[in-house]
C-alpha positions as CSV (number, residue, x, y, z in Angstrom):
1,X,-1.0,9.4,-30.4
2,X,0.9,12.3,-31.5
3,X,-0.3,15.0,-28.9
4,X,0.7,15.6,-25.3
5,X,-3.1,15.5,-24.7
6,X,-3.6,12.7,-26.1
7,X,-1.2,10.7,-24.5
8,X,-1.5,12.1,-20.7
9,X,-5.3,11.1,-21.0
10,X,-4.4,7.6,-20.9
11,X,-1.5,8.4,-17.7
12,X,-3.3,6.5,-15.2
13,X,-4.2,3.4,-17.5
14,X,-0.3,3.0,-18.2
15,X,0.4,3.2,-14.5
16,X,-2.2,0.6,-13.9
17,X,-1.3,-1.2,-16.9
18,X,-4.3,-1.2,-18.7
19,X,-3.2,-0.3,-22.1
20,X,-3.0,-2.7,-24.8
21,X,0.7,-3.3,-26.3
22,X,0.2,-0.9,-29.1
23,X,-1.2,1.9,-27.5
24,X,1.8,1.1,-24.6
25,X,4.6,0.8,-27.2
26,X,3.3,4.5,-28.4
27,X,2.9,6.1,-25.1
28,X,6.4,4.9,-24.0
29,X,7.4,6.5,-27.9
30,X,6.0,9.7,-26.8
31,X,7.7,9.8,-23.1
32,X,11.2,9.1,-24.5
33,X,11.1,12.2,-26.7
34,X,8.8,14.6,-24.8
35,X,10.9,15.7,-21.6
36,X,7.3,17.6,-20.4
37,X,5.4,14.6,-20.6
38,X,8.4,12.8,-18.9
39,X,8.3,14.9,-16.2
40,X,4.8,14.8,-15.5
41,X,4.6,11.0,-15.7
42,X,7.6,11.0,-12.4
43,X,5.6,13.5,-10.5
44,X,2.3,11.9,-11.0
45,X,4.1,8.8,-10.5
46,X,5.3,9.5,-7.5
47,X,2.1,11.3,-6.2
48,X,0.6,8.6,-6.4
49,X,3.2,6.2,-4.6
50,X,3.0,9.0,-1.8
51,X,-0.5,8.8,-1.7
52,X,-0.9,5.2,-1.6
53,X,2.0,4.5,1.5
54,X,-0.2,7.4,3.1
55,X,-3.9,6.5,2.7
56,X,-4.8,2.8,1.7
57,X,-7.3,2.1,-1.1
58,X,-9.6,0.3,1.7
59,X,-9.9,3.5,3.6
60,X,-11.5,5.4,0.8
61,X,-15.0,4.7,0.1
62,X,-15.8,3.3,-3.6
63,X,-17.6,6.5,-4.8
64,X,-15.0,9.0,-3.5
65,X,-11.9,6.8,-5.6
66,X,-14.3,6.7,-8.7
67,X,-14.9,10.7,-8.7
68,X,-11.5,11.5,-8.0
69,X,-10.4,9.0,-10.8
70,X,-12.9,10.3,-13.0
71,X,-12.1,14.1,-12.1
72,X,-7.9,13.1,-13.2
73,X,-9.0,11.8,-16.0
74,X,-10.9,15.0,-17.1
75,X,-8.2,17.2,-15.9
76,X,-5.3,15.4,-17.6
77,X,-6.8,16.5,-21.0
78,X,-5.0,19.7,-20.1
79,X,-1.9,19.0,-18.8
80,X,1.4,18.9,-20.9
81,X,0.0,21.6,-23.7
């Protein structure tokens, strides 16, 4: 996981802590020398904690949190390079 691509693609499966120990250990590797990716990791981060106090998960139908999960995910791929 050497690129900032690389490692933003897997962003929201560190956040829900999805990622196996290895791929974790070398995210985390990447964040403590990559002040970019740092930075986007605390505003995503905290995007996301926004969004979540304002909107609960319940109120969101099923579809609409898989496309917009799906449509980060894509869109990540371009971030931090």
């Amino acid at each position: 996981m050497s690129t900032c691509r690389e490692v933003l693609q897997l962003l929201t499966e560190y956040l829900e802590g999805d990622l196996a120990p290895t791929e974790r250990a070398e995210f985390e590797k990447h964040m403590e020398a990559c002040s970019p990716c740092r930075a986007f990791l605390r505003t995503y981060a905290k995007a996301d904690e926004l969004s979540r106090a304002a909107l609960r998960e319940a109120d969101i139908p099923e579809e609409l949190q898989r496309r917009v999960r799906a449509f980060l995910r894509t869109r990540m791929g371009f971030a931090g390079q």
